[in-house]
C-alpha positions as CSV (number, residue, x, y, z in Angstrom):
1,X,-18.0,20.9,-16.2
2,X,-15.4,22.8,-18.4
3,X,-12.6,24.6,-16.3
4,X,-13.3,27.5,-18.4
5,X,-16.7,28.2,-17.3
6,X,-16.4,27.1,-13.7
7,X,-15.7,30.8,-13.1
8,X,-19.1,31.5,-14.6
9,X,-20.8,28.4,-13.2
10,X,-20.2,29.4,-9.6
11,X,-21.9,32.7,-9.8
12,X,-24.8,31.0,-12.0
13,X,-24.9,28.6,-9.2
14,X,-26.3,31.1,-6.2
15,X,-29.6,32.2,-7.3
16,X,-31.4,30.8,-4.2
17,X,-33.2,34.3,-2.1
18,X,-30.8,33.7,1.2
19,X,-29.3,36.9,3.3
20,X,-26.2,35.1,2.7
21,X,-25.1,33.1,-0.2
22,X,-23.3,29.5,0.8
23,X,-22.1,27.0,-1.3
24,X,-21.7,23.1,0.4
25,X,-18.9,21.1,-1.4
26,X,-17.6,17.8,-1.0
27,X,-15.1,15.7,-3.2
28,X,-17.4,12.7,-2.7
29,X,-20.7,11.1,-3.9
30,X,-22.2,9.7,-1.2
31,X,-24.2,7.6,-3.4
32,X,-22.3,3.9,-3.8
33,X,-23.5,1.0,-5.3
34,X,-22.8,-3.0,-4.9
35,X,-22.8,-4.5,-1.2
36,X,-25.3,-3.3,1.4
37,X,-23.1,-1.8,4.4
38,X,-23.9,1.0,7.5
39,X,-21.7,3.3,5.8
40,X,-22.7,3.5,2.3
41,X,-26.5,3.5,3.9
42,X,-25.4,6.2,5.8
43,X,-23.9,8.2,3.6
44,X,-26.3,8.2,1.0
45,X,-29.3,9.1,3.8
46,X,-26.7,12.2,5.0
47,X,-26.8,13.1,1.3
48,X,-30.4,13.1,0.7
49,X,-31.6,14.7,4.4
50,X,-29.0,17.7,3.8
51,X,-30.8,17.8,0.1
52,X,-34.4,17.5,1.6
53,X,-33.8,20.1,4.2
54,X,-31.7,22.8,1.5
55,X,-29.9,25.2,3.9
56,X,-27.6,26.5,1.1
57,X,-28.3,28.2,-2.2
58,X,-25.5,25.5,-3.4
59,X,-23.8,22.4,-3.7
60,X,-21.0,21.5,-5.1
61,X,-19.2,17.9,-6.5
62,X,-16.3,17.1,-7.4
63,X,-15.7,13.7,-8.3
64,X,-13.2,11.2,-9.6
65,X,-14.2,10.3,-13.0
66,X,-16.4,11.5,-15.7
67,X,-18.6,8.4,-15.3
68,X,-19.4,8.8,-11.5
69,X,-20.4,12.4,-12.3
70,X,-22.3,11.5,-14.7
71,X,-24.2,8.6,-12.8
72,X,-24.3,11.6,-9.2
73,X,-25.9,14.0,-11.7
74,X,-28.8,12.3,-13.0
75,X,-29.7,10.6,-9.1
76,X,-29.8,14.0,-7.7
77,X,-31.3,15.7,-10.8
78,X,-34.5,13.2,-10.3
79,X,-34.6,13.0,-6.6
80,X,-34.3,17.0,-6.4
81,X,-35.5,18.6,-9.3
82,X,-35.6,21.9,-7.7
83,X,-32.7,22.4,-6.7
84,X,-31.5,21.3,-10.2
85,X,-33.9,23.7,-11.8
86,X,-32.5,26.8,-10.4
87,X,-28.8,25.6,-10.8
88,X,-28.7,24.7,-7.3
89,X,-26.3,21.9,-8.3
90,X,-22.4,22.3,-9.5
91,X,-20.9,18.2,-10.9
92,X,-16.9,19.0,-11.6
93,X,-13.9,16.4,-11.6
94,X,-11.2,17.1,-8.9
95,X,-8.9,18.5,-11.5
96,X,-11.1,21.4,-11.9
97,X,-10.5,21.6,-7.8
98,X,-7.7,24.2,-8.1
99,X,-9.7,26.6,-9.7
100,X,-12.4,26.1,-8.1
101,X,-11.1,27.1,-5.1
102,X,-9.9,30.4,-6.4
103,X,-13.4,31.1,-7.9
104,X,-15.9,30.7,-5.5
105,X,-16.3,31.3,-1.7
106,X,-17.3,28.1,0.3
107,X,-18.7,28.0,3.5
108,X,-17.7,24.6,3.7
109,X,-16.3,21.4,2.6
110,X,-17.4,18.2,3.6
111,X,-16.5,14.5,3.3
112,X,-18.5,10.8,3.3
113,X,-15.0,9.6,5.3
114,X,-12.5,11.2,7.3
115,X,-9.5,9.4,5.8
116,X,-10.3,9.1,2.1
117,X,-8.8,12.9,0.8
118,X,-9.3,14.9,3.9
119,X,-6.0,15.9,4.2
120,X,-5.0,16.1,0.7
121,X,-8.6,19.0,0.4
122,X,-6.8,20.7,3.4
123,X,-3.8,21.3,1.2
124,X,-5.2,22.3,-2.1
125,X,-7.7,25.0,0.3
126,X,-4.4,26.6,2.0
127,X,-2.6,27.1,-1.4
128,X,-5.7,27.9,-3.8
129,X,-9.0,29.2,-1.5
130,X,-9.7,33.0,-0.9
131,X,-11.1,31.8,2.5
132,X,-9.7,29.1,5.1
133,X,-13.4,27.1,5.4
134,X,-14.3,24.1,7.6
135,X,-13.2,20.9,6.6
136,X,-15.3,18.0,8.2
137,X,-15.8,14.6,7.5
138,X,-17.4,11.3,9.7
139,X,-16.0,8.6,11.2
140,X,-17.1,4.9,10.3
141,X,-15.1,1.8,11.1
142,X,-12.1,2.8,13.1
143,X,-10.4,-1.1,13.7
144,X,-8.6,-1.4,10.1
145,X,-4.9,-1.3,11.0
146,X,-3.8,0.9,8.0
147,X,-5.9,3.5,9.7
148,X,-2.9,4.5,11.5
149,X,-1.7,6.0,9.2
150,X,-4.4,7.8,8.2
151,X,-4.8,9.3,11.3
152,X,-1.0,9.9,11.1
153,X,-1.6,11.7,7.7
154,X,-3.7,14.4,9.8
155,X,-0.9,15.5,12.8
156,X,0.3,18.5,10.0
157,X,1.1,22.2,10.2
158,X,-1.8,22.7,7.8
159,X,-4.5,21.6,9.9
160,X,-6.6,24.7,10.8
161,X,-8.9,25.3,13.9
162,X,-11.9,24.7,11.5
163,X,-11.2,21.4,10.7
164,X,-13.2,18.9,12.5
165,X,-13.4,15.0,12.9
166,X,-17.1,13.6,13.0
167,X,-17.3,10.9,15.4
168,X,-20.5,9.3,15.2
169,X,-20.4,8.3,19.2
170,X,-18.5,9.0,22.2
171,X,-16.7,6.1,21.9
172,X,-15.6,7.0,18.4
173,X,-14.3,10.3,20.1
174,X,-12.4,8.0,22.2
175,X,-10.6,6.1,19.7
176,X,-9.9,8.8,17.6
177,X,-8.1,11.2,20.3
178,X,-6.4,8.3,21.6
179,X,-5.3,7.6,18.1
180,X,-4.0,11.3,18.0
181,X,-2.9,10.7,21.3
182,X,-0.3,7.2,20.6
183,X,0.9,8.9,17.0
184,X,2.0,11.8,19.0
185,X,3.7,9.5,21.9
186,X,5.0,7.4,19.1
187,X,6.4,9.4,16.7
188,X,7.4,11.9,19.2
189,X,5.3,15.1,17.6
190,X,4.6,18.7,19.4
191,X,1.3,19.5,19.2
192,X,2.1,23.0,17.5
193,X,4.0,21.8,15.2
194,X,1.7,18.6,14.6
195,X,-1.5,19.9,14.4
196,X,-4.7,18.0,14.5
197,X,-8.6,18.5,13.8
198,X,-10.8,18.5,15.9
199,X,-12.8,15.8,17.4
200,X,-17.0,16.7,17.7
201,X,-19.8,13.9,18.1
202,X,-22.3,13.9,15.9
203,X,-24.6,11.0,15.2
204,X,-25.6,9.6,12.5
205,X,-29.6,9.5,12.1
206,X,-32.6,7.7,10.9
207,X,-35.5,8.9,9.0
208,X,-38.3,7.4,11.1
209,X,-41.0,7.5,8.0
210,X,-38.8,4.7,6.9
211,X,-39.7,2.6,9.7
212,X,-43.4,1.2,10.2
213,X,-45.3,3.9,12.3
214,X,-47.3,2.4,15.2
215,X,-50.7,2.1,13.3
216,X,-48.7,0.3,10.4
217,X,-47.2,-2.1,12.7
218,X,-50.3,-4.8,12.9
219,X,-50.8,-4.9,9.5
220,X,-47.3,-4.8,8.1
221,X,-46.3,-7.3,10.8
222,X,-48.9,-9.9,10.3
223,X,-48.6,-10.0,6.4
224,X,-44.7,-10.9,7.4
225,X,-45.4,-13.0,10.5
226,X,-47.3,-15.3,7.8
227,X,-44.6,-15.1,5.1
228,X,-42.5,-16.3,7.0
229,X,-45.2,-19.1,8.8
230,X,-44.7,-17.0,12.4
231,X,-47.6,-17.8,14.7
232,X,-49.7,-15.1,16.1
233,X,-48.6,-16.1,19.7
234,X,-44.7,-16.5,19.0
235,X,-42.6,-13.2,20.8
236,X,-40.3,-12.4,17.6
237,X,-36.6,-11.3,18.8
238,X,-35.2,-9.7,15.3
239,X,-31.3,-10.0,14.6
240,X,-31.1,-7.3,11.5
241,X,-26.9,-6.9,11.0
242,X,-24.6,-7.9,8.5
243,X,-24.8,-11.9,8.5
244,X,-20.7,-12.5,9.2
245,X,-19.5,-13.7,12.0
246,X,-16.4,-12.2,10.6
247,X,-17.6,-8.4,10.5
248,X,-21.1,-8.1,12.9
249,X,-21.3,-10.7,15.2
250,X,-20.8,-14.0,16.2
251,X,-24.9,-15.3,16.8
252,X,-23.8,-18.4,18.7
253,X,-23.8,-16.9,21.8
254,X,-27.8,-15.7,21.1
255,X,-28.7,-19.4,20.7
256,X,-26.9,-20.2,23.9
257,X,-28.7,-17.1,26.0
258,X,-32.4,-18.3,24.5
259,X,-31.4,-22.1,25.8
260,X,-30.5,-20.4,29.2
261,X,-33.4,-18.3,29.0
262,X,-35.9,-21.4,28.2
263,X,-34.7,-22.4,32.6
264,X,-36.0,-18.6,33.3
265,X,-39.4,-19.6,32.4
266,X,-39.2,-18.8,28.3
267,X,-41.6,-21.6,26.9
268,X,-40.1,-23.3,24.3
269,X,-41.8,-22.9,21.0
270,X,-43.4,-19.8,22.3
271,X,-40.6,-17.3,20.7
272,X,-38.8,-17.2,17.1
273,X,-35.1,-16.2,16.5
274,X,-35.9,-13.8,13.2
275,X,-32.2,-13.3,11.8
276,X,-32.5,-10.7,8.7
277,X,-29.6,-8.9,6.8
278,X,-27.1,-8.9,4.0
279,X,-25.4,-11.9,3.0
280,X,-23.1,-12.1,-0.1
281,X,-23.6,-14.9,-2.9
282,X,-21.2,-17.2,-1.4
283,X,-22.0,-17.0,2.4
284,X,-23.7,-19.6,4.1
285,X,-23.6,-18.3,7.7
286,X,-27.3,-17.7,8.0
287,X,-28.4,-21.2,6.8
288,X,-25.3,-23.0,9.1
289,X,-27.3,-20.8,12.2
290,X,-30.5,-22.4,10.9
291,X,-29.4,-25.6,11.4
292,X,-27.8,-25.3,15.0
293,X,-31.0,-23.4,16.1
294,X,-33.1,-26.6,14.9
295,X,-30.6,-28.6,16.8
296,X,-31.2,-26.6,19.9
297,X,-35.1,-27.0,19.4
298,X,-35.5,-22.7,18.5
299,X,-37.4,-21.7,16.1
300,X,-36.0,-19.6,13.3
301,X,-36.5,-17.8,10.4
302,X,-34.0,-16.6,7.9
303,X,-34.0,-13.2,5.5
304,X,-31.6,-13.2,3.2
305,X,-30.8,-9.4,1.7
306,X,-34.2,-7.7,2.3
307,X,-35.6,-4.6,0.2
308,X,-36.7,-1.0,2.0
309,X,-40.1,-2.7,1.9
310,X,-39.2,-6.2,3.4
311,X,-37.0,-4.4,5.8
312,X,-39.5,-2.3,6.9
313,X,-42.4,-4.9,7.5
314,X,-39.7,-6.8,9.3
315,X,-39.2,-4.5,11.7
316,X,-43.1,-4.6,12.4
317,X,-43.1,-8.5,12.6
318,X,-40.5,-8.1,15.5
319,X,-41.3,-7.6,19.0
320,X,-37.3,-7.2,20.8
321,X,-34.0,-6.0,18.5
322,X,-31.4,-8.1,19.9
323,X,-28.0,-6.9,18.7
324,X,-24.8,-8.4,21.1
325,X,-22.4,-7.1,18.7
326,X,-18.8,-8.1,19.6
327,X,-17.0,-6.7,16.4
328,X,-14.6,-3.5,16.8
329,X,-15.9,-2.5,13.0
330,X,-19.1,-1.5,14.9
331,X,-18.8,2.2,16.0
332,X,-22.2,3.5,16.1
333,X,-24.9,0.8,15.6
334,X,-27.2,2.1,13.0
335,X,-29.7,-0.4,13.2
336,X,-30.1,0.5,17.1
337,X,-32.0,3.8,15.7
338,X,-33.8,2.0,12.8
339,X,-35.1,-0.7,15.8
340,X,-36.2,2.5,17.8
341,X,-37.6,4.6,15.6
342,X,-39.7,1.1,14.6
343,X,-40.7,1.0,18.3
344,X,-39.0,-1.9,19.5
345,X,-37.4,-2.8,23.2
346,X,-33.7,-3.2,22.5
347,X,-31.0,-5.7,24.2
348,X,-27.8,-4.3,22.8
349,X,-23.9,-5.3,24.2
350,X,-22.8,-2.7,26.0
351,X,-20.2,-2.0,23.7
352,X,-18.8,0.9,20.7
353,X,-21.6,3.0,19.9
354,X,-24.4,1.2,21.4
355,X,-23.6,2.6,24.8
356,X,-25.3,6.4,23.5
357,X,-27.8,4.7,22.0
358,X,-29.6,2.5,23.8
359,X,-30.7,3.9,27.8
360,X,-30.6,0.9,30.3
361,X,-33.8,0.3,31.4
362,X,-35.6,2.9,29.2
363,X,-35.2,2.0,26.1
364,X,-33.2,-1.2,26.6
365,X,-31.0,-3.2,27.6
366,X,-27.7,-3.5,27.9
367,X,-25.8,-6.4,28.2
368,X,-22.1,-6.1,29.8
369,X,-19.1,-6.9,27.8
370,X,-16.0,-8.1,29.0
371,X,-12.6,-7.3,27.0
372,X,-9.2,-8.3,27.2
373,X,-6.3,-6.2,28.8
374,X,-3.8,-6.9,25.9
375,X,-3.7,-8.0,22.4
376,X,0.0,-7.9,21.9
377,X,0.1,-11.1,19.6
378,X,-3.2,-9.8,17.1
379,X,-1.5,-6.3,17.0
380,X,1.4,-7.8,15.7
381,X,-0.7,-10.4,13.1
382,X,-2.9,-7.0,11.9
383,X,-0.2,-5.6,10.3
384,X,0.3,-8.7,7.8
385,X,-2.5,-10.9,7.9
386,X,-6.2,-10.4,6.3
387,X,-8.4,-7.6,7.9
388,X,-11.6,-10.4,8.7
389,X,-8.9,-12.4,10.7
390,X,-7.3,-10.2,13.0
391,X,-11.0,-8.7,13.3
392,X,-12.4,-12.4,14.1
393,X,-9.6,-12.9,16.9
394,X,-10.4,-9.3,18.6
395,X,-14.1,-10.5,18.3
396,X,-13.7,-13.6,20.0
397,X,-11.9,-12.3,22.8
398,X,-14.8,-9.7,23.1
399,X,-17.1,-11.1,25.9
400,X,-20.6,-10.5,25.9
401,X,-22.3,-11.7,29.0
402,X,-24.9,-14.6,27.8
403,X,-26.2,-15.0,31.4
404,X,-27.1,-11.3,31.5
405,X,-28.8,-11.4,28.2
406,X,-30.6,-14.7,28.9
407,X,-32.5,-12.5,31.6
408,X,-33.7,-9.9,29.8
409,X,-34.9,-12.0,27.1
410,X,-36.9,-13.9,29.7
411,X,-37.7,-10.6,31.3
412,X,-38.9,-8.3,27.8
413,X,-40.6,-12.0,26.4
414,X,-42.6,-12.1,29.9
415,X,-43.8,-8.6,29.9
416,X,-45.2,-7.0,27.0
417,X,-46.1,-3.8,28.6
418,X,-42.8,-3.1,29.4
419,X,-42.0,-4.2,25.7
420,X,-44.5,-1.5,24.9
421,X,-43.0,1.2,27.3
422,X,-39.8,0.6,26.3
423,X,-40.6,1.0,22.6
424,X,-42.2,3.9,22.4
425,X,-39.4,5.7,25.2
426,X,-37.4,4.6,22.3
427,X,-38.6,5.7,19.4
428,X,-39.6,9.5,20.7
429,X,-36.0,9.5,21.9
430,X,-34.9,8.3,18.3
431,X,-37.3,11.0,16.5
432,X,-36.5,13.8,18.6
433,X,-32.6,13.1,18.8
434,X,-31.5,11.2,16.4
435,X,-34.1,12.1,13.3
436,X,-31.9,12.9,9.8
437,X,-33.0,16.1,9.8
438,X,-32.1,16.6,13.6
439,X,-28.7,15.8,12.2
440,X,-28.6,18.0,9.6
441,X,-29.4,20.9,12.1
442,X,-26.4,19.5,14.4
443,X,-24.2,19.6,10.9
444,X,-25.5,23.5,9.9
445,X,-24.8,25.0,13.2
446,X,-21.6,22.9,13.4
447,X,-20.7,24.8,9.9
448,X,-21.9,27.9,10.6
449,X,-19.7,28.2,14.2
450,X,-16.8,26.9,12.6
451,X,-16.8,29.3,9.4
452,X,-17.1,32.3,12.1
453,X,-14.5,31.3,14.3
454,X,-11.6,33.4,14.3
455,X,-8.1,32.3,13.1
456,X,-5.4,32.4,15.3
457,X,-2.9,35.3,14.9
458,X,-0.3,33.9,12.1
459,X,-2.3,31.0,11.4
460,X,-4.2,32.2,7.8
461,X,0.1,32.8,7.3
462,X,1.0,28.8,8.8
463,X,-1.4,27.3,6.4
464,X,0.0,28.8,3.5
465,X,3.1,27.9,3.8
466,X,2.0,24.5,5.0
467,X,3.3,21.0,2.8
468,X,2.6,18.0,4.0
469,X,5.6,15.5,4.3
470,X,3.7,12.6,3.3
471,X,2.3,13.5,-0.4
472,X,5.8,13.3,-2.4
473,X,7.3,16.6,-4.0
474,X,8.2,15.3,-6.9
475,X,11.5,17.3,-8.0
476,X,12.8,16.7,-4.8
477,X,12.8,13.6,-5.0
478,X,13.3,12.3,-8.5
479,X,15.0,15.3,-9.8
480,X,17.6,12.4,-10.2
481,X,16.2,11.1,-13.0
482,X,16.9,13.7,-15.1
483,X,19.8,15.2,-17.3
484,X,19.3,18.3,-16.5
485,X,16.9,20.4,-15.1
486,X,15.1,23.6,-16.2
487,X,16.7,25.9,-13.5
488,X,19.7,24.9,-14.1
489,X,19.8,25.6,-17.8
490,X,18.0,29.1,-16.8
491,X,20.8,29.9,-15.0
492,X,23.6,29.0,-17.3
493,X,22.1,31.7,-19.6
494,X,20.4,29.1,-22.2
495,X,18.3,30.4,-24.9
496,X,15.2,28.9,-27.0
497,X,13.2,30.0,-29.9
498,X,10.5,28.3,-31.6
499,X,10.5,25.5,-33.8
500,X,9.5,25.2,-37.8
501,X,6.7,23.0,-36.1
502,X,6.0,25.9,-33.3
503,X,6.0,28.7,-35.8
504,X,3.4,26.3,-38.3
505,X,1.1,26.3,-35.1
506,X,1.1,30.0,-34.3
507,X,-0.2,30.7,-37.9
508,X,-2.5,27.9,-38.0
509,X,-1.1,25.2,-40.3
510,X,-0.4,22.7,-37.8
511,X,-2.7,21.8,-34.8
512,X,-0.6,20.6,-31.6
513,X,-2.0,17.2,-30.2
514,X,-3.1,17.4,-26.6
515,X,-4.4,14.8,-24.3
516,X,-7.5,15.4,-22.4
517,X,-6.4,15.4,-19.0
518,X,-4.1,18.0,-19.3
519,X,-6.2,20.1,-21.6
520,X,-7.0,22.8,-18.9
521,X,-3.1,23.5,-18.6
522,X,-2.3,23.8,-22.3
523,X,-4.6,26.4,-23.6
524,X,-4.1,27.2,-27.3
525,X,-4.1,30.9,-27.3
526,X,-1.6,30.9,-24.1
527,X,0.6,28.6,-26.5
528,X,0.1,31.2,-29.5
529,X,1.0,34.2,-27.0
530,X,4.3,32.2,-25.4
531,X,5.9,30.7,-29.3
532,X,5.3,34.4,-30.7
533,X,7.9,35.7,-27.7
534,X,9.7,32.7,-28.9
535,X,9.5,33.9,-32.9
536,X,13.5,35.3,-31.7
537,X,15.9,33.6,-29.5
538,X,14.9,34.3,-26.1
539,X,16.1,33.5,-22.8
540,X,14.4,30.5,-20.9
541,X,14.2,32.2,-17.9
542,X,12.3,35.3,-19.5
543,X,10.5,32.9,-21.2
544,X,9.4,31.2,-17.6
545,X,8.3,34.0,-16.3
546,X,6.1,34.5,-19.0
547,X,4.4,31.2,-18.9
548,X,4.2,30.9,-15.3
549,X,1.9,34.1,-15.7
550,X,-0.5,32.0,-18.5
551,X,-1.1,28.6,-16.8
552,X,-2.3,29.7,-13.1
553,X,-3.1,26.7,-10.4
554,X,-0.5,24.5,-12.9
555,X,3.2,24.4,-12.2
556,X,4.5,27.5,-13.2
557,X,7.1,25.7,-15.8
558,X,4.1,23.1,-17.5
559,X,3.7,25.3,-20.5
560,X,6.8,26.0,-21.6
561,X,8.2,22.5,-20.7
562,X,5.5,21.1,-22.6
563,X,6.1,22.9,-25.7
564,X,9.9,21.9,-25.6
565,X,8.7,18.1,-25.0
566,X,6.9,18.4,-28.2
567,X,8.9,20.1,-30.2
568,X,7.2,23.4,-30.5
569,X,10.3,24.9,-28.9
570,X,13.8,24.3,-29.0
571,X,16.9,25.1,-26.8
572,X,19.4,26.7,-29.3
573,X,22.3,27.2,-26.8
């Protein structure tokens, strides 16, 4: 997208019959490739359930690099042709941000991550947008310890009363206020002066047709159960995570509640451990649990970085989810909903995100956690040593009660009519709740009460003027460097003129050189227009003025400063 159509291309962009035009925007793609994780799967499902549903005449990307533009417009250009037909779809770089912003009237921004740019979009909408719109972005992992500062970077005076934090589950909303709560504390920051977003929950969500509907489940399961040489008669528990002990869970514990559960009256050989998920190249987790379960006498089965198909079918192999996850990464439990909406009992820790998600003794289990009351010496360690370490020694201080989930193995394996009634409580509750395009409904009115809420008297006037103290200003703080700088000369009276080189560009016997990045700053006719004012020794600070007019959303010097720099100008006293 050429900054000097993008004028054009957002009116071209709203032809969809609405009462109201509104253009979606986000600086991110959503789609990400390489390694199988919750949030890029999540992401990517937001992305294509907002997409499927098409509440707004627009959307709008703007992206890092030419190449991941390229890449997000042909993916949404196959997987939505309408939308792409009737221009439906805007791809731009974040340099063309600025004017952007000046152009076109968003209803909203919103982001794949709440620390990755949020508060750097906040600052480029106070200084450049017609309108102050909502800002929102998720939360995903919350445990990193750099995230501090991340949460740091949003206490700011430019923080409007539309800007809102995602989290994905109420105990996301708890870390995150008592984030905002500690930086505050810590740092010693007033609340009006230090202003933060606010914190909603909204899920994340499933799309159920991905999971096997009941009268899919025989047949899918059985061509699986005999893959993977299951016997008809073995109770499958299904493990579907991450296969780390370092970033899921640690599985030991499982082996040790199906042991205890054998003494509840589990027959031995009469259930299968099925332990399914990602696993990079290099990882030999899953194989190392293979061999302690045929130590222990369990059966297991191992699969290794599944496809949407093989994932599916194993879902409807499976007769309990079993998910004791221990890790503090975890902050909403996706596969919970896939495991529901597949219509399977669930015995879940009762821990991060799993506590919304799975109802005790409707849908579930869930299985009591015990954790410790200080981590003094690992909060120290996080802020030096590797992220999978300090994460393995919160993880193994995180108690997960294998007495308690021995019993309801041995209860759910005993009774298959509660497995039944449990299953389908389940995956109603996940279909009517937590359903992608339930989600998106949550996200539209979200958006649509946030874009009419009021401002606060002075506040439109606060964000303005708003600069956040952690991006650098530049002049401020390596105006050192220089000789000299252009105020300066402007006030000692200087004077400039143009150049042999200058005056051979104006009439078109040389052509200036200039880079591609900073071709939307240096526009050849402004050039023409600012060396012909300079055809006679003119002031620098007449000269200014008249450039800051010709480059708007640039520095107001770039132009003329560039034109010096390459000799298209000179100083002549």
């Amino acid at each position: 997208m050429q900054a000097n159509n993008l004028t054009s291309a957002c009116s071209c962009g709203l032809s969809k019959s609405m009462s109201e035009s509104k253009i979606w925007a986000t600086l991110h793609p959503f789609y990400e490739g390489g390694e199988v994780l919750g949030r890029k799967v999540a992401n990517r499902s937001f992305l294509q359930a907002l997409l499927r549903k098409d509440p707004y005449s627009a959307y709008h990307f703007f992206l890092d690099v030419p190449q991941q533009r390229d890449r997000l417009e042909d993916s949404l250009r196959a997987e939505f042709p309408e939308i792409h037909r009737r221009g439906g779809f805007l791809f731009g770089l974040r340099r063309d941000l600025p004017q952007a912003l000046a152009s076109c009237d968003y209803h909203c921004f919103h982001l794949s991550d709440c620390f990755v740019l949020y508060t750097a979009l906040a600052q480029a909408r106070n200084r450049y947008s017609r309108s102050i719109f909502p800002i929102t972005a998720p939360t995903h992992s919350l445990s990193y310890s750099q995230y501090g500062a991340d949460f740091l970077h949003h206490l700011w005076a430019g923080t409007s009363r539309r800007d809102v934090v995602a989290a994905t589950s109420s105990a996301g909303e708890q870390v995150v206020l008592s984030m905002y709560d500690r930086l505050r504390q810590g740092y010693q920051l007033n609340a009006e002066q230090f202003r933060q977003p606010q914190v909603r929950i909204v899920p994340l969500g499933v799309e159920p047709e991905d999971m096997p509907a009941p009268h899919e489940r025989e047949r899918l399961g059985a061509a699986m159960r005999q893959k993977l040489g299951i016997a008809p008669g073995e109770t499958v528990f299904l493990v579907f995570a991450r296969i780390s002990y370092l970033s899921k869970m640690d599985l030991l514990p499982i082996l040790r509640a199906f042991k205890r559960a054998e003494f509840m009256g589990l027959a031995p050989r009469s259930y299968r451990f099925l332990l399914a998920g990602w696993q990079g190249e290099d990882e030999t987790f899953g194989e190392e649990m293979q061999k302690f379960a045929a130590n222990l006498g369990i059966n297991f089965s191992l699969a290794v970085r599944p496809d949407d198909e093989e994932r599916k079918a194993l879902y409807a192999c499976a007769d309990i989810f079993l998910s004791p996850s221990d890790n503090l990464q975890e902050t909403f439990g996706l596969t919970m909903l896939e495991a529901a909406a597949a219509g399977l009992p669930v015995i879940a820790s009762d821990f991060d995100g799993y506590k919304d998600l799975v109802l005790h003794g409707e849908t579930g289990f869930l299985i009591p956690t015990i954790g410790p009351e200080n981590t003094d010496d690992t909060n120290l360690r996080s802020a030096f040593a590797p992220a999978a370490e300090y994460h393995l020694r919160l993880a193994q201080q995180c108690v997960v009660d294998v007495p308690k989930m021995a019993e309801s193995i041995a209860r759910l394996a005993a009774e298959p009519e509660l497995r039944r009634t449990m299953g389908e409580c389940g995956r109603q509750r996940a279909v009517a709740d937590y359903s992608w395009s339930r989600v998106i409904d949550y996200y539209v009115a979200l958006w649509d009460e946030l874009a009419a809420a009021g401002l606060e008297p002075g506040e439109e006037e606060r964000l303005r003027a708003a600069v956040h103290p952690a991006f650098p200003a530049y002049m401020d703080v390596f105006g050192g460097y220089f000789t000299d700088r252009l105020g300066a000369l402007e006030q000692d009276g200087r004077m400039v003129k143009w150049s042999a080189t200058g005056e051979a560009v104006y009439r078109g016997r040389d052509f200036p050189v200039i880079y591609q990045l900073i071709d939307d700053a240096v526009c050849l006719d402004d050039l023409k227009r600012l060396l012909f004012k300079a055809r006679n020794p003119v002031s620098l600070s007449e000269l200014a003025g008249d450039a800051a007019c010709t480059a708007p959303h640039h520095d107001k010097d770039f132009l003329l400063l560039w034109a010096l720099k390459h000799d298209l100008l000179e100083v002549i006293s």
